[in-house]
C-alpha positions in Angstrom: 70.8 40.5 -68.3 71.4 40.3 -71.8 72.6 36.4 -71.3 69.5 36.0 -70.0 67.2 37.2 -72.5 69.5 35.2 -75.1 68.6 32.2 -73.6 64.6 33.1 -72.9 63.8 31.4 -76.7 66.2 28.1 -75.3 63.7 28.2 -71.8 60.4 28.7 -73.9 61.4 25.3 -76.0 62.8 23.6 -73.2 59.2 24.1 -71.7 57.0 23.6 -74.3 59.1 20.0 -74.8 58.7 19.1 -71.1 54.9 19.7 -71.1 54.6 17.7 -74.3 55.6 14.7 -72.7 54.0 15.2 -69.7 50.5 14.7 -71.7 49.2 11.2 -72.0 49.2 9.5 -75.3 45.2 10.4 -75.9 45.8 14.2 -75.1 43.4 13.2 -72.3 43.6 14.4 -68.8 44.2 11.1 -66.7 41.2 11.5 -64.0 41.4 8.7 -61.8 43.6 8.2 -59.0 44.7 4.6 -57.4 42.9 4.6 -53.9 45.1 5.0 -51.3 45.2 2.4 -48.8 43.4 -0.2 -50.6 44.9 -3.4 -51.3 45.9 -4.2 -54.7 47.3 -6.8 -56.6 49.8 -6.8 -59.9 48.1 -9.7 -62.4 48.9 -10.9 -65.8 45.8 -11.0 -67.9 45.7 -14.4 -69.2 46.0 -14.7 -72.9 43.5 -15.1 -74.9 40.8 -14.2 -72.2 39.3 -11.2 -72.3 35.8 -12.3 -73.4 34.2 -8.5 -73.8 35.1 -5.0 -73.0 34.2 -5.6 -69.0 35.5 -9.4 -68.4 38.6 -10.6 -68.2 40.7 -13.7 -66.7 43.6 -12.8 -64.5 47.0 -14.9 -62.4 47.7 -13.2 -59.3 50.1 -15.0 -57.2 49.7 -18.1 -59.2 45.8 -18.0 -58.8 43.8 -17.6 -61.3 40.6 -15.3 -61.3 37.9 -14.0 -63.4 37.7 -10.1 -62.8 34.5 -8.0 -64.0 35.5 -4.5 -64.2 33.8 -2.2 -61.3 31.0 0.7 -62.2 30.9 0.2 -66.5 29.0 -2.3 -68.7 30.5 -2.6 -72.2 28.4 -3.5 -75.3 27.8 -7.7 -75.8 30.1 -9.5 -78.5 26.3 -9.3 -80.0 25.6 -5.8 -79.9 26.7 -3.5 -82.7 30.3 -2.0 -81.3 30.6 -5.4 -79.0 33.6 -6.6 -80.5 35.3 -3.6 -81.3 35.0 -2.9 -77.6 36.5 -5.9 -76.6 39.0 -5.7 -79.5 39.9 -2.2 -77.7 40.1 -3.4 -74.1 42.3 -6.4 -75.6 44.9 -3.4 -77.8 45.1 -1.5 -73.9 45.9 -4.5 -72.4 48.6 -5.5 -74.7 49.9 -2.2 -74.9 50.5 -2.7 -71.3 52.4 -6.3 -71.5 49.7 -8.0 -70.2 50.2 -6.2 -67.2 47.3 -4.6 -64.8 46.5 -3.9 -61.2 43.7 -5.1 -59.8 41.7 -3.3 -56.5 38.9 -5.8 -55.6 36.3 -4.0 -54.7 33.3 -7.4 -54.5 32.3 -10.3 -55.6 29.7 -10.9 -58.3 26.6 -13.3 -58.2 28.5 -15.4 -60.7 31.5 -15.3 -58.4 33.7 -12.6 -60.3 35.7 -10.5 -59.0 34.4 -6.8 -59.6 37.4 -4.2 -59.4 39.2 -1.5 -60.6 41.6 -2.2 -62.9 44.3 -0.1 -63.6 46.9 -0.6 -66.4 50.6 -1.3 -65.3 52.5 0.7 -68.0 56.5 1.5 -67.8 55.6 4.8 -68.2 52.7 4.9 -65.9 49.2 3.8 -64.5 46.1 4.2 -66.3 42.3 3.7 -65.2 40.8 0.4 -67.7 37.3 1.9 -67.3 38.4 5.2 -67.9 40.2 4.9 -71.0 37.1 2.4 -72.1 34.5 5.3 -71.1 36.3 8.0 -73.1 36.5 6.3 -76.2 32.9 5.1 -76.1 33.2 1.5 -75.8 31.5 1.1 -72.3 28.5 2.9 -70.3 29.2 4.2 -66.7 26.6 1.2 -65.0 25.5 3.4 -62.1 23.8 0.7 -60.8 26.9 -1.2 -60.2 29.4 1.8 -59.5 28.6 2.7 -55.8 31.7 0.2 -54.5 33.9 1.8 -56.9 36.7 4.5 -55.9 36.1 6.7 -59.2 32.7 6.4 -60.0 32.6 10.2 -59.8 35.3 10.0 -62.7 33.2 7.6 -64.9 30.7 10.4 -65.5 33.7 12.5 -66.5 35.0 10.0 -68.7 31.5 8.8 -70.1 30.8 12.1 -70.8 33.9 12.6 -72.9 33.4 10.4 -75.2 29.3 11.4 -75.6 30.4 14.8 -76.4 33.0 13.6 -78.9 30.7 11.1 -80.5 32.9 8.0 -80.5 32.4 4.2 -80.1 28.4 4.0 -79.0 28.1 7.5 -79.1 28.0 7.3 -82.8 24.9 5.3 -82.4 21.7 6.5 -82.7 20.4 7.5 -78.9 24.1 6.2 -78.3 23.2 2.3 -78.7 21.1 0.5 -76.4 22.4 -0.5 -73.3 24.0 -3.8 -72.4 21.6 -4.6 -69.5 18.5 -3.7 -71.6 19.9 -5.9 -74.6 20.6 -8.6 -71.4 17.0 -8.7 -70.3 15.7 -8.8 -73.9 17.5 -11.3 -74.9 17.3 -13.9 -71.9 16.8 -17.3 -73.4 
């Protein structure tokens, strides 16, 4: 017995260690999930092309493909926060070697490909429109989200980073919205 309570202090920071690293970098909770079933595809992000913080170019199996991400709408290079959103979708990406998974879940008007894009990291997956939603530099597009496997966990996410003010949520009203600054500004 007394072994045992010699060693409770070792167990207690043994624990505390093992739970530290089991936290993602953000001290977020991870929320989404990859859909099971669904057919996805590992892509290299192409350099130089993400164009904003929702539109990328991808090579999948030596094709290559414009992808829209599914159920957000980030700020317009235009917009105030427009390029720091896509300069923050471009830091992810890198931070993942260029590496992402990509569930198509339609095809765009324009003929993108609208998925969910999840990053390919050594050390794990992680949601794009998540992480974009929880540090304020995309809307959840409602509109748009009804294909999308966690379109439930974009309100979560969105809602994280309203309550802790950052990216458009710093704005006042938090900014307008990309597809109201769209239609006013149609040429």
């Amino acid at each position: 017995m007394q072994k045992f309570l010699n060693a409770l202090p070792l167990l207690a920071i043994a624990a505390l260690i093992w739970f530290h690293f089991q936290r993602p970098n953000n001290d977020q909770p991870k929320l989404a999930k990859r859909p099971s079933q669904t057919e996805s595809l590992r892509c290299q992000v192409v350099s130089n092309s993400i164009y904003d913080g929702d539109t990328f170019r991808v090579q999948c199996d030596g094709r290559e493909q414009k992808i829209r991400l599914c159920g957000i709408d980030a700020p317009e290079t235009k917009q105030p926060l427009g390029i720091e959103s896509r300069d923050y979708l471009r830091s992810m990406i890198a931070k993942a070697f260029n590496k992402v998974i990509v569930i198509e879940m339609d095809r765009d008007k324009y003929g993108r490909t609208v998925a969910e894009v999840l990053l390919d990291k050594p050390d794990g997956e992680q949601s794009v429109q998540e992480e974009m939603l929880k540090a304020g530099f995309a809307y959840h597009y409602k509109q748009f989200s009804g294909n999308c496997h966690n379109r439930d966990v974009f309100d979560t996410a969105e809602d994280i980073g309203r309550s802790q003010k950052l990216g458009v949520w710093r704005l006042p009203g938090g900014g307008e919205r990309p597809w109201d600054y769209r239609k006013q500004n149609k040429s």
